[in-house]
C-alpha positions as a Markdown table, in Angstrom:
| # | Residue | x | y | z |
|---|---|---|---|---|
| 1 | Unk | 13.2 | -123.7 | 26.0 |
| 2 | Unk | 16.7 | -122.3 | 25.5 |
| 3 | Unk | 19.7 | -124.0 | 27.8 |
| 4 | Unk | 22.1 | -121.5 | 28.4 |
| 5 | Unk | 24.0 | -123.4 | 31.5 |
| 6 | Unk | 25.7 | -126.1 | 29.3 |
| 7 | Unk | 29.2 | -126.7 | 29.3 |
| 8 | Unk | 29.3 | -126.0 | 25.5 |
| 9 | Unk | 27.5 | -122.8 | 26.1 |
| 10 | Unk | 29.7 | -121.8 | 28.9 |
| 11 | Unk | 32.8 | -122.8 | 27.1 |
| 12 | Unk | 31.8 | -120.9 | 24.0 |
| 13 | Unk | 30.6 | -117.6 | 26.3 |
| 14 | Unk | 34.2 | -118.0 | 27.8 |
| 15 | Unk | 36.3 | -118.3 | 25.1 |
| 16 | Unk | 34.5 | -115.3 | 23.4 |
| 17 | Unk | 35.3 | -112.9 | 26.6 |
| 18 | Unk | 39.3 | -114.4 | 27.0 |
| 19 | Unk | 39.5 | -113.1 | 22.9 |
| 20 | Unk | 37.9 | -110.3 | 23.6 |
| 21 | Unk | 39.9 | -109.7 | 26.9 |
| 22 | Unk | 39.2 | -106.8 | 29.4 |
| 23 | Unk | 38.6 | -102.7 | 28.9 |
| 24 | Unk | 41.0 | -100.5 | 30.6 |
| 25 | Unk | 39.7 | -97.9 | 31.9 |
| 26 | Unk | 41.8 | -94.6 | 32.2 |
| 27 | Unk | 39.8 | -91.9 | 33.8 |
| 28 | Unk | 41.0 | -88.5 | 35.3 |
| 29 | Unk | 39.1 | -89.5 | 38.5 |
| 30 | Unk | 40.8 | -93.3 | 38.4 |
| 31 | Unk | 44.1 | -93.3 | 39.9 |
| 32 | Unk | 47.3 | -93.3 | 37.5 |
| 33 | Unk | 47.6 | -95.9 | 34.8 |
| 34 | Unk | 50.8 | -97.7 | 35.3 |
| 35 | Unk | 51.5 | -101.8 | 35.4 |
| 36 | Unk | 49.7 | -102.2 | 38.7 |
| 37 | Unk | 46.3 | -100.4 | 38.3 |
| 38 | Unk | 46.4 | -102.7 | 35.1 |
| 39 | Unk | 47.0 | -105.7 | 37.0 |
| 40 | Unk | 44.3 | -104.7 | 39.6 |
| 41 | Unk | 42.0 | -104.1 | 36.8 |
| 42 | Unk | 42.5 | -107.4 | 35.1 |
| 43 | Unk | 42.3 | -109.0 | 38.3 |
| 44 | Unk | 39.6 | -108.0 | 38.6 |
| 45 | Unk | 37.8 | -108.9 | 35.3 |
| 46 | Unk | 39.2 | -112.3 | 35.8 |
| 47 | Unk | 37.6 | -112.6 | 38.8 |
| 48 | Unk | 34.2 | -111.4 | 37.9 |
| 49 | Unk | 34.1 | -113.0 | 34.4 |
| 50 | Unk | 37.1 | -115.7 | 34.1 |
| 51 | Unk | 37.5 | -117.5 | 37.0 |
| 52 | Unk | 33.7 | -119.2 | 38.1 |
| 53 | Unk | 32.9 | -120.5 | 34.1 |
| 54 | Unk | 36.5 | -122.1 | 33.7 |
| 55 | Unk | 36.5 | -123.7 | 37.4 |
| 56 | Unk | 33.2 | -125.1 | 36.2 |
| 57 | Unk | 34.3 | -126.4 | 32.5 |
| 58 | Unk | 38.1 | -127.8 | 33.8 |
| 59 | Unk | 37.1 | -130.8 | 36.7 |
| 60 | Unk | 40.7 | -130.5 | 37.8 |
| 61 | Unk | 39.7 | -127.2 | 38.8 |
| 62 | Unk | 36.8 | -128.1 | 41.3 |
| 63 | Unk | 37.1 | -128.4 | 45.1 |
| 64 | Unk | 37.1 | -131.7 | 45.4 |
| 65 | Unk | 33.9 | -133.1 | 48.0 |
| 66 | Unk | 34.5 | -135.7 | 50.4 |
């Protein structure tokens, strides 16, 4: 059985998509490309890939339970 949940796995998967970074995506349908629709767009990759794996890895990082 394969464990793909452990931190070293999760670190390793993470640190493999922050070198890689995001795709921009420019289409003639998307609005203009300028500094904010890249910042919306990176937002939003760091939010869908960034943000849940390196709140999990850093313990600083995690809501803390009473």
């Amino acid at each position: 059985m394969t464990r793909t949940k452990t931190r070293k796995v999760v670190a390793e998967k993470l640190l493999e998509r922050l070198t890689s970074g995001p795709v921009f995506s420019d289409y003639p349908t998307l609005p203009a490309f300028t500094p904010e629709e890249a910042a919306r767009q990176y937002r939003i990759w760091a939010e869908s890939w960034i943000l849940e794996d390196l709140i999990s890895l850093v313990p600083e990082l995690r809501p803390i339970k009473k």
